[in-house]
N, C-alpha and C positions, 0 to 999 in steps of 0.2 A: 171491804170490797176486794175482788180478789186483783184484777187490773186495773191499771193508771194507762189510760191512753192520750194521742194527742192527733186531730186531725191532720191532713197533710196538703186537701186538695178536695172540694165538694164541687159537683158541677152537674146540672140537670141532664134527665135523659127522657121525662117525658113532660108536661107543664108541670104540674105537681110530684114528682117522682124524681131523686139527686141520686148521685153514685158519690159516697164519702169514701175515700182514703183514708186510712185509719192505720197509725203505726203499729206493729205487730208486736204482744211482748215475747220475752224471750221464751225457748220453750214452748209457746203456746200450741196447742195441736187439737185439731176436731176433726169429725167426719164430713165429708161434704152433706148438705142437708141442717146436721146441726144449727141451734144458736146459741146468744145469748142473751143475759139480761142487761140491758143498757141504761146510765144514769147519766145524766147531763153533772159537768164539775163543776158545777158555781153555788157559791152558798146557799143560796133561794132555791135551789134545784135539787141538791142534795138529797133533800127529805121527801121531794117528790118518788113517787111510787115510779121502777124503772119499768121497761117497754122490750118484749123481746124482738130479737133481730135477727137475721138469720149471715152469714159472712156470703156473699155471693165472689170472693174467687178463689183462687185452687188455694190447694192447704200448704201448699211447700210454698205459695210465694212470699216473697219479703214482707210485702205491706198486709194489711186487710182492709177488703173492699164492702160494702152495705148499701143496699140498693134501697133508700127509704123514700114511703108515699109521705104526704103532710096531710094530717085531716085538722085544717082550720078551725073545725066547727070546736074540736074538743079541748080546743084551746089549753093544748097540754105538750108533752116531749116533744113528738114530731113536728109540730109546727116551732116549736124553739130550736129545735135540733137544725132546719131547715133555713133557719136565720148566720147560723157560724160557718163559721171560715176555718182557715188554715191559722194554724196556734192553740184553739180551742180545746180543750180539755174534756175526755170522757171516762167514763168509769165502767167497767165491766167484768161481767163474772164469767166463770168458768165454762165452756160447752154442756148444752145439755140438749135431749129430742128424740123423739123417736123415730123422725122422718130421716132415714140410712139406706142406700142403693142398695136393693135386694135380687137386682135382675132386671133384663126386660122386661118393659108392659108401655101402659099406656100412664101418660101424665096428664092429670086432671086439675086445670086452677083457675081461678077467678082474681080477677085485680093484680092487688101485692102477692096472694099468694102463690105466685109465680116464684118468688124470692128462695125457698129453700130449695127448689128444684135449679136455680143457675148453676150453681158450686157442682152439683151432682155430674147436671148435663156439660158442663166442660171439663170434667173431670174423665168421664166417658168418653166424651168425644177426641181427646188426646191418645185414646188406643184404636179410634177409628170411627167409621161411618153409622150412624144409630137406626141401623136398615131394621132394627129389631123392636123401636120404641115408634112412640104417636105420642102427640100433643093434643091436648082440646082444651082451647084457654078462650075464658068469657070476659069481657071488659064492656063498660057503660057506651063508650065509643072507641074509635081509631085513633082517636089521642091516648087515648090511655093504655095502649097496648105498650108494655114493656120491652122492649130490645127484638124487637120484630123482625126487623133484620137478622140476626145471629140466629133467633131460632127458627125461620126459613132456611137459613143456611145449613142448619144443625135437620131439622126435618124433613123439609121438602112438603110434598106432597102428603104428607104424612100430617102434617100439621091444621088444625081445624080452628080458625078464629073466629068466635061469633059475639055480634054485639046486640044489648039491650035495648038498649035507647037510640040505636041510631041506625037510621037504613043507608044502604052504602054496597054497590053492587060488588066490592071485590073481598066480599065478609058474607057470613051466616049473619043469620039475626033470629033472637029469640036467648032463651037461658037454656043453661045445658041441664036437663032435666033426664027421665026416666027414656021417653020416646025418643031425644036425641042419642040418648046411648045407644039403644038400640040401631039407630041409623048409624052410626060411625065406629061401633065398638065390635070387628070383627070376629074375636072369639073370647070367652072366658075363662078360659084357663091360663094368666097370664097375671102379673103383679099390675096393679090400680095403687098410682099414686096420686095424695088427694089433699089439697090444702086451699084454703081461703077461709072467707070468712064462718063462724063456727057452723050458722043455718047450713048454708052453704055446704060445708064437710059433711054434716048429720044426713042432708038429702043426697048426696051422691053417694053415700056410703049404704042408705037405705034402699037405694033406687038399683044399686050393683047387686045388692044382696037378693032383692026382688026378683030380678034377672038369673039370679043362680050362680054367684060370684063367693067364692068361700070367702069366710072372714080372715081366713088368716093369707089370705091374696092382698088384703085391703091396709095399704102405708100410710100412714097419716100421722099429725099430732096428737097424742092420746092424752 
């Protein structure tokens, strides 16, 4: 393994969703976007198959930050992951991804995969206002929306949150599908960034390209 890490500080941000603190090793460097592969450090864990993760804050700061969901059902890293504390012990490997700032556009994610787009969008936002980018981020409900606050603040109006499963007048509702783009997606000539769950990536990437969205516009985990 290429890093020994050691928690510092975990604390929820949405019911299911923490922000870990993670000591940084020396050296270490990535793009914002990138991740890694993460192994839980306890003997039983070890041999468990690790979990990629993406670092959600800047690359020059001290610590590293990870914005992780728990899926209970899978009864596996994240929901262990979700149980430790400060002392705790992790292991990880080196940067990797193809999800890298290529320009303005618009940013496209559902649930967690909101997660490689943090690092980017504060990274950006430290040279200034993102009059040039849009958001359209899909969650099950208003609990589940990730740092909502920051990226209204980081968007504005610009910003398009719609829920699934839940009616709620100060939200869209519905999935962000081929028709929504069309209603929200002002022009195509412009970089689509695209991450969540894999269905998820396949149909927004099919649904862009339908529209007349070149592929090589289209940033995603390949």
């Amino acid at each position: 393994m290429d890093h020994v890490v050691s928690i510092l500080l975990s604390e929820f941000v949405t019911h299911d969703v923490k922000r870990f603190i993670v000591s940084k090793p020396e050296n270490f460097q990535y793009q914002p976007g990138q991740g890694v592969e993460m192994f839980i450090n306890q003997p039983q864990w070890k041999e468990e198959e690790g979990r990629p993760f993406t670092p959600t804050s800047l690359t020059d700061a001290l610590v590293l930050e990870f914005t992780i969901k728990r899926y209970p059902d899978h009864q596996g890293v994240t929901d262990k992951l979700h149980t430790l504390g400060a002392g705790e012990g992790l292991l990880m490997t080196d940067p990797f991804g193809t999800i890298t700032y290529k320009g303005p556009g618009v940013f496209i994610a559902a649930g967690a995969g909101l997660t490689p787009f943090l690092s980017i969008l504060r990274d950006v936002a430290r040279s200034g206002p993102l009059a040039d980018h849009h958001l359209l981020y899909s969650n099950k409900t208003a609990a589940d929306i990730i740092c909502e606050k920051e990226l209204r603040h980081y968007f504005g109006e610009r910003a398009v949150f719609t829920l699934t499963r839940e009616q709620n007048e100060n939200y869209y509702h519905g999935r962000i599908d081929k028709a929504f783009l069309e209603r929200h997606v002002r022009s195509l000539d412009q970089h689509f960034y695209v991450c969540g769950p894999d269905e998820f990536v396949e149909d927004i990437n099919g649904a862009l390209e339908e529209l007349g969205v070149s592929a090589e516009l289209l940033i995603f985990e390949e």
